[in-house]
Biopython code that builds the backbone (N, CA, C, O; Angstrom):
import numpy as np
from Bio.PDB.StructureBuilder import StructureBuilder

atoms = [
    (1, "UNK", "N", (2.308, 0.352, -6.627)),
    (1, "UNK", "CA", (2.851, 0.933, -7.835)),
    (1, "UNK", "C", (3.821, -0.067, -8.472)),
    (1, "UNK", "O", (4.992, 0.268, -8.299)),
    (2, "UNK", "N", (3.650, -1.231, -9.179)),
    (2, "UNK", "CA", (4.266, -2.243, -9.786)),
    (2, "UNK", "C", (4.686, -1.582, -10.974)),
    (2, "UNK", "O", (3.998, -1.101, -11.875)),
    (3, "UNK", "N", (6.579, -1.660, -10.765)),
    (3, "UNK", "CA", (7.071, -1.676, -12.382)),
    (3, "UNK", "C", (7.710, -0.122, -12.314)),
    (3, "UNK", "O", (8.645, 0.198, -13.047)),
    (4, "UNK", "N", (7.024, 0.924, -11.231)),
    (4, "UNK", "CA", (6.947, 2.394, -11.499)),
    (4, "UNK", "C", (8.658, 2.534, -10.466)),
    (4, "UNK", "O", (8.811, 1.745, -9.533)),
    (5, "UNK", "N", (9.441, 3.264, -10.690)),
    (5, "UNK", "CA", (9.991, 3.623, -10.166)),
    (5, "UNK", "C", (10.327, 4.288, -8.953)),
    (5, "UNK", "O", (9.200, 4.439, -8.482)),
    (6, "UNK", "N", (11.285, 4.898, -7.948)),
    (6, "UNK", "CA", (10.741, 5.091, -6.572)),
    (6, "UNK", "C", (10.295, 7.009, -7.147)),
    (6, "UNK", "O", (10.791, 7.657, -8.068)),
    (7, "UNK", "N", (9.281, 7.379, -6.214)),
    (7, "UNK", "CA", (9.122, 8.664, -6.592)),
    (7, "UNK", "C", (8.702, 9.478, -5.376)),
    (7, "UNK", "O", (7.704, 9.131, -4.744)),
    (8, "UNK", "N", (9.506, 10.686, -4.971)),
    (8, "UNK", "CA", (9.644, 10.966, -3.723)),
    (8, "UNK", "C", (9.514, 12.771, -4.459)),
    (8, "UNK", "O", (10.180, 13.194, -5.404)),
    (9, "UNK", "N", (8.542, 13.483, -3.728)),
    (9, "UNK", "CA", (8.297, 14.731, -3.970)),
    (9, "UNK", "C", (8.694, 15.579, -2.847)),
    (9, "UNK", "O", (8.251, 15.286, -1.737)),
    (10, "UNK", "N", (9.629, 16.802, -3.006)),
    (10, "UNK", "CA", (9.986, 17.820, -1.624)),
    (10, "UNK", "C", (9.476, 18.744, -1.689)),
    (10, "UNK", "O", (9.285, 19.171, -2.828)),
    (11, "UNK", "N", (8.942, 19.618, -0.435)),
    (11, "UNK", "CA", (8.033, 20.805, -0.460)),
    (11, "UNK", "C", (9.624, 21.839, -0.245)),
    (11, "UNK", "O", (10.538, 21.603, 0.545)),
    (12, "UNK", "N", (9.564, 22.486, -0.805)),
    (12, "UNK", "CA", (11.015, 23.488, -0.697)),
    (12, "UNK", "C", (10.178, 25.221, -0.352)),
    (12, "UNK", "O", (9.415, 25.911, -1.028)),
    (13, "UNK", "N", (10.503, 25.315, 0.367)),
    (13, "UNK", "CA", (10.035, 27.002, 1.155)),
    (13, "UNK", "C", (11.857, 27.716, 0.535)),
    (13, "UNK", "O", (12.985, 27.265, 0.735)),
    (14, "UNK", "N", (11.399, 28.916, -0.212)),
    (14, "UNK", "CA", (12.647, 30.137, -0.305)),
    (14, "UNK", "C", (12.352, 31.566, 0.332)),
    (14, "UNK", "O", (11.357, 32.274, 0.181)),
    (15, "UNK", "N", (13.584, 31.806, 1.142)),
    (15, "UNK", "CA", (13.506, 32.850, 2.134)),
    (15, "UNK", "C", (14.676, 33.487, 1.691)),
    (15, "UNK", "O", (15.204, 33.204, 0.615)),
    (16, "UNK", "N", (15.293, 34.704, 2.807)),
    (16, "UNK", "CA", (15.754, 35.525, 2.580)),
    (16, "UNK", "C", (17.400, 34.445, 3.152)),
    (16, "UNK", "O", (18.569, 34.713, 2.873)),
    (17, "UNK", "N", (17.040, 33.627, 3.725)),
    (17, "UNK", "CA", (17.882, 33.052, 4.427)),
    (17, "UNK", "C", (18.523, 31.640, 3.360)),
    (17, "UNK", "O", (19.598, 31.089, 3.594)),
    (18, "UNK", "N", (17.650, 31.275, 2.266)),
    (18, "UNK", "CA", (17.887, 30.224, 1.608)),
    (18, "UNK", "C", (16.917, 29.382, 1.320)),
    (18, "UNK", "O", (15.804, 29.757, 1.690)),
    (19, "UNK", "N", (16.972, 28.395, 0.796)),
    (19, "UNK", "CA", (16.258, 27.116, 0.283)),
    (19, "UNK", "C", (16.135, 26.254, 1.510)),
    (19, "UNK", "O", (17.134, 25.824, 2.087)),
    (20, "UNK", "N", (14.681, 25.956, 1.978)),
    (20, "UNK", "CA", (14.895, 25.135, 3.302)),
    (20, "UNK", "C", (14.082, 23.984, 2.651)),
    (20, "UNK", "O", (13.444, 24.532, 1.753)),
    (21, "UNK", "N", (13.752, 22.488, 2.661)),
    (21, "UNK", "CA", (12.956, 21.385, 2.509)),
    (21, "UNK", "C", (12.111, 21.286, 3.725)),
    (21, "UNK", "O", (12.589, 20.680, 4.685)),
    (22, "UNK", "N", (10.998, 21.764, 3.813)),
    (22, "UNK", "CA", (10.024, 21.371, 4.980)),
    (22, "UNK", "C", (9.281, 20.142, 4.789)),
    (22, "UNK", "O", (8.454, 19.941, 5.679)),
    (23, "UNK", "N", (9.347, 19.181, 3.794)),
    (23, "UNK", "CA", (8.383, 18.040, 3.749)),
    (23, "UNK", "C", (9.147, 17.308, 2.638)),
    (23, "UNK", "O", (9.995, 17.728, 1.851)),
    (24, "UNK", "N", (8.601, 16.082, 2.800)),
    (24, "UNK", "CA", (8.854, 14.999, 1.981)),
    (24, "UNK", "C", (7.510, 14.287, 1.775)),
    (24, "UNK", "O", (6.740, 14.514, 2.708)),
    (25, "UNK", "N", (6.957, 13.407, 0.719)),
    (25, "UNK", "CA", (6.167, 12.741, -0.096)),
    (25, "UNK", "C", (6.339, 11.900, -0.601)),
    (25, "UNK", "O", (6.277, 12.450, -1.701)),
    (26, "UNK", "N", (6.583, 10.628, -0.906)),
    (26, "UNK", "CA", (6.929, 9.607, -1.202)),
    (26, "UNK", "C", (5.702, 8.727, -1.767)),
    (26, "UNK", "O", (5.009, 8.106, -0.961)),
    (27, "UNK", "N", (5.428, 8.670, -3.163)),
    (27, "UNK", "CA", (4.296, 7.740, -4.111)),
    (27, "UNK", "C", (4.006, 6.242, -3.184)),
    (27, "UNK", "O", (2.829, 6.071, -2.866)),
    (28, "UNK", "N", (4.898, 5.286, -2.793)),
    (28, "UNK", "CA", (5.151, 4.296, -2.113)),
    (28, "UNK", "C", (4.049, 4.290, -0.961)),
    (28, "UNK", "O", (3.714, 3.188, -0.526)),
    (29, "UNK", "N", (3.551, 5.266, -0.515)),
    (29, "UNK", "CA", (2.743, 5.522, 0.567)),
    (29, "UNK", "C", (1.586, 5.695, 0.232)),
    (29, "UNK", "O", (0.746, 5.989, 1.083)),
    (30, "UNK", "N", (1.334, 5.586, -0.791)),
    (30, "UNK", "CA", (-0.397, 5.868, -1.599)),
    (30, "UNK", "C", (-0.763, 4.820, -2.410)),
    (30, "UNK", "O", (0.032, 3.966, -2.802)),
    (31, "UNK", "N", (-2.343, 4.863, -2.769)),
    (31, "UNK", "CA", (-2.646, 3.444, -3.560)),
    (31, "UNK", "C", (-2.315, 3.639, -4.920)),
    (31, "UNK", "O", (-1.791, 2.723, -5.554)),
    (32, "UNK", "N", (-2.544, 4.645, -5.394)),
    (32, "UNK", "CA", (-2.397, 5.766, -6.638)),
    (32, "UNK", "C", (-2.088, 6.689, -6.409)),
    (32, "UNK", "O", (-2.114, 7.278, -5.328)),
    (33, "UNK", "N", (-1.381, 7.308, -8.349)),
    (33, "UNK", "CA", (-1.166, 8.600, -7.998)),
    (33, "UNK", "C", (-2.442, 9.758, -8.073)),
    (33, "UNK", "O", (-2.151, 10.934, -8.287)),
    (34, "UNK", "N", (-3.549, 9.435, -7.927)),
    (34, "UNK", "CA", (-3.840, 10.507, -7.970)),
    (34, "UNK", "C", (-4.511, 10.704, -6.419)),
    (34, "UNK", "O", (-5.119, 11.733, -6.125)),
    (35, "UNK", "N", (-4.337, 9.698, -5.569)),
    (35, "UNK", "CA", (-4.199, 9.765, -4.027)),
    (35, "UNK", "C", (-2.880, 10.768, -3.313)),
    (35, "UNK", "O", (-2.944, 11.482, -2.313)),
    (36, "UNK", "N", (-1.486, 10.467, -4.406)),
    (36, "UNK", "CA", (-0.169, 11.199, -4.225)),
    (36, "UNK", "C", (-0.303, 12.354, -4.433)),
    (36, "UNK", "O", (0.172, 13.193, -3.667)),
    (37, "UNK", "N", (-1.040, 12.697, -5.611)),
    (37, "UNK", "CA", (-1.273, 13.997, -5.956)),
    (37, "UNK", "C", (-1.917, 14.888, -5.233)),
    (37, "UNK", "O", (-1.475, 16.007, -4.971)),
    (38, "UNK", "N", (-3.130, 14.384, -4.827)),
    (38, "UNK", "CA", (-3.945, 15.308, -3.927)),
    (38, "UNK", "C", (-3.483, 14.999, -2.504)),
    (38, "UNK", "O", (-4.172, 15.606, -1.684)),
    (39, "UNK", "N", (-2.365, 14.113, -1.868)),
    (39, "UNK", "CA", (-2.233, 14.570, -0.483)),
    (39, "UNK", "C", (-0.887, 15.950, -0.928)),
    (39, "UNK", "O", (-0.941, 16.894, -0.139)),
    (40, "UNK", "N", (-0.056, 16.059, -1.776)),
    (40, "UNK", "CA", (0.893, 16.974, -2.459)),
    (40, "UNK", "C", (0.113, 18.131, -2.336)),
    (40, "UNK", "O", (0.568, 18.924, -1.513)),
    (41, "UNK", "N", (-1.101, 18.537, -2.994)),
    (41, "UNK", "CA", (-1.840, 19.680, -3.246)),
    (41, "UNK", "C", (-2.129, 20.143, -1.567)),
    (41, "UNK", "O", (-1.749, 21.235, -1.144)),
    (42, "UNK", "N", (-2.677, 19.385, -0.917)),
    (42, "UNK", "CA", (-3.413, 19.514, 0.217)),
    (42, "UNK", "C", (-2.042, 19.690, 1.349)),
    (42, "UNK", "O", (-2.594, 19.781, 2.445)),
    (43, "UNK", "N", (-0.994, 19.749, 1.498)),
    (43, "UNK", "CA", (-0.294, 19.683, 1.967)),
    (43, "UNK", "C", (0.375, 21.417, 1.344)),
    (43, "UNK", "O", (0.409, 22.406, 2.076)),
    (44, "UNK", "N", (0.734, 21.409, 0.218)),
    (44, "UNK", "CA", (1.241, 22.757, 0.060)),
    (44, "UNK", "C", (0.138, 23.649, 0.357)),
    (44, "UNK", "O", (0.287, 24.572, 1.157)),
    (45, "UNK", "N", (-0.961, 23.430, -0.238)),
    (45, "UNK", "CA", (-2.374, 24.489, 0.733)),
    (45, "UNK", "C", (-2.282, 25.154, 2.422)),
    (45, "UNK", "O", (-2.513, 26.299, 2.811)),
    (46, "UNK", "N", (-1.829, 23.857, 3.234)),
    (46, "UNK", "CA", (-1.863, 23.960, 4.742)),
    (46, "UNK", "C", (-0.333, 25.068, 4.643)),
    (46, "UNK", "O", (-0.249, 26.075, 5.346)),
    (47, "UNK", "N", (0.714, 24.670, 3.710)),
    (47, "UNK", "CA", (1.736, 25.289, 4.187)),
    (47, "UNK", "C", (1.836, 26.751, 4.099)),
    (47, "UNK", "O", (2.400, 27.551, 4.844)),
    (48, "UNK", "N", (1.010, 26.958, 2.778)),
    (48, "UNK", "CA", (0.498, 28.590, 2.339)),
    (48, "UNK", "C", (-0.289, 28.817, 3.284)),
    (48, "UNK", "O", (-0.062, 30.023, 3.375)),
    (49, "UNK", "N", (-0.965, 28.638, 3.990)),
    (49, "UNK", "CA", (-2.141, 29.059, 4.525)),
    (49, "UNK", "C", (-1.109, 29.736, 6.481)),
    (49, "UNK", "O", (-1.384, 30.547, 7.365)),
    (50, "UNK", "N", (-0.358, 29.096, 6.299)),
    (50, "UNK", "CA", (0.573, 29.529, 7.994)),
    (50, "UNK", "C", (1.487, 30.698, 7.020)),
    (50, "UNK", "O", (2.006, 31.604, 7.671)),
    (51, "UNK", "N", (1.720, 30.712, 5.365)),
    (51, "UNK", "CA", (2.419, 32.033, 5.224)),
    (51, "UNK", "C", (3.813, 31.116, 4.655)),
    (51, "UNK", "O", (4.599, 31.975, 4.257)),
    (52, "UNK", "N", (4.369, 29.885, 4.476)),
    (52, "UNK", "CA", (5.296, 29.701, 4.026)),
    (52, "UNK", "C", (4.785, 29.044, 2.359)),
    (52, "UNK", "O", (4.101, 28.028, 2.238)),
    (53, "UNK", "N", (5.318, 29.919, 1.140)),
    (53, "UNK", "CA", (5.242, 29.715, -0.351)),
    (53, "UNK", "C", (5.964, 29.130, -0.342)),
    (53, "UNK", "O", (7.116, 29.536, -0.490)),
    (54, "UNK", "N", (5.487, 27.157, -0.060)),
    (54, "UNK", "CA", (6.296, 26.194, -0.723)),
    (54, "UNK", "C", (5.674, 26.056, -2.127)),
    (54, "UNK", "O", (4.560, 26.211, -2.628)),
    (55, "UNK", "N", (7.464, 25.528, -2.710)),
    (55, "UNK", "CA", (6.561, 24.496, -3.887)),
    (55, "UNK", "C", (7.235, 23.064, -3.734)),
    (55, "UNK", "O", (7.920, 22.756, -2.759)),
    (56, "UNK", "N", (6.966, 22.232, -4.797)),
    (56, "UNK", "CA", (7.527, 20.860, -5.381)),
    (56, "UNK", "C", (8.539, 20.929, -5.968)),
    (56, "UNK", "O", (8.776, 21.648, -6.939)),
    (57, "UNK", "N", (9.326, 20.096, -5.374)),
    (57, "UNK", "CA", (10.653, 19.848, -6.118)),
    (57, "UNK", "C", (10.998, 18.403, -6.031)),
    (57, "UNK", "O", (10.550, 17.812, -5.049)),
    (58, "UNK", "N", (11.854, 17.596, -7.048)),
    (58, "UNK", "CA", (12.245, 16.678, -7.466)),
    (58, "UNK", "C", (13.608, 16.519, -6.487)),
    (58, "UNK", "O", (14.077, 15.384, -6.406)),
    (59, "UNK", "N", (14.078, 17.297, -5.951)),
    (59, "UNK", "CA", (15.562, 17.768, -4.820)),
    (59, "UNK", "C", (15.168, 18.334, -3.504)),
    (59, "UNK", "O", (14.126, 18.954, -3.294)),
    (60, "UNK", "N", (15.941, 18.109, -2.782)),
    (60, "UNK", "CA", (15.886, 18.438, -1.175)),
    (60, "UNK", "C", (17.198, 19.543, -0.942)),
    (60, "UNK", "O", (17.964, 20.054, -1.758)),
    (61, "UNK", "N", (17.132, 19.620, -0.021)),
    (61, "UNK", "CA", (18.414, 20.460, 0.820)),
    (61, "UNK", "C", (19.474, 19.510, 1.187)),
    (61, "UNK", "O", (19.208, 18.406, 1.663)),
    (62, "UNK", "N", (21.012, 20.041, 0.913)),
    (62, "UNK", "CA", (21.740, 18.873, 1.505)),
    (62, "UNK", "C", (21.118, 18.939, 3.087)),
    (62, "UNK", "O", (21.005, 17.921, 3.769)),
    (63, "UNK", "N", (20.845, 19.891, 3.424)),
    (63, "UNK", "CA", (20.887, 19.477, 5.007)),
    (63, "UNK", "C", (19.829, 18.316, 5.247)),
    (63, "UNK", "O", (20.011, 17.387, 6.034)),
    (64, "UNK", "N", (18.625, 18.509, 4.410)),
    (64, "UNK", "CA", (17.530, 17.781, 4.584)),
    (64, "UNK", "C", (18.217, 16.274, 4.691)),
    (64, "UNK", "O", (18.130, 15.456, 5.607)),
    (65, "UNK", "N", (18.936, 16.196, 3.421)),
    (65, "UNK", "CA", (19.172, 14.724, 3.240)),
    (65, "UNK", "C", (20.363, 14.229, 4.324)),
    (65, "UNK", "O", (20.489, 13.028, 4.563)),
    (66, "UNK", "N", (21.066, 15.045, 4.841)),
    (66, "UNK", "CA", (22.046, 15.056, 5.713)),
    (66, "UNK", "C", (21.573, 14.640, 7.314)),
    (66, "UNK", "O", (22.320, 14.082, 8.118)),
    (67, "UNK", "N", (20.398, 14.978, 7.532)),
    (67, "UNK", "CA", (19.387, 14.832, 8.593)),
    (67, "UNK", "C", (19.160, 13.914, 9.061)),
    (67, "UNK", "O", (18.988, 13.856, 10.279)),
    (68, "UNK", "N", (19.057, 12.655, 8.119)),
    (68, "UNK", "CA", (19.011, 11.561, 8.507)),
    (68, "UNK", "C", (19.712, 10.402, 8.838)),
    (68, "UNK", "O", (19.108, 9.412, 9.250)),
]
sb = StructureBuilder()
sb.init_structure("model")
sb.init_model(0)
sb.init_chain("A")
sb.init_seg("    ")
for serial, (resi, resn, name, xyz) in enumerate(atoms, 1):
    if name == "N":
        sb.init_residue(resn, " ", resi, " ")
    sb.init_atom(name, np.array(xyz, "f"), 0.0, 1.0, " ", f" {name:<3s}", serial, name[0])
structure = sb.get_structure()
């Protein structure tokens, strides 16, 4: 990705308990985006499918980022 900026996508699950970040995505790791895109799609699919309604977010959890 020459020229493109860094671009990092979070899967964010909301519960009764709060905003949790279960995943991270990072463009840097793909040849294209539309390789980024569809591992994003295919990834929130698996997460619906065990019962947790993630979506995409541009932000994490402090804890997420705190984690590391």
């Amino acid at each position: 990705m020459n020229g493109q900026p860094k671009k990092t996508v979070y899967l964010n699950y909301k519960s009764v308990y709060g905003i949790e970040t279960v995943d991270e995505i990072n463009i840097e790791n793909f040849n294209n985006r539309k390789e980024f895109r569809n591992e994003i799609n295919r990834l929130c699919r698996e997460y619906r499918m065990t019962g947790q309604d993630v979506y995409t977010s541009s932000r994490s959890t402090k804890e997420w980022r705190e984690k590391e």
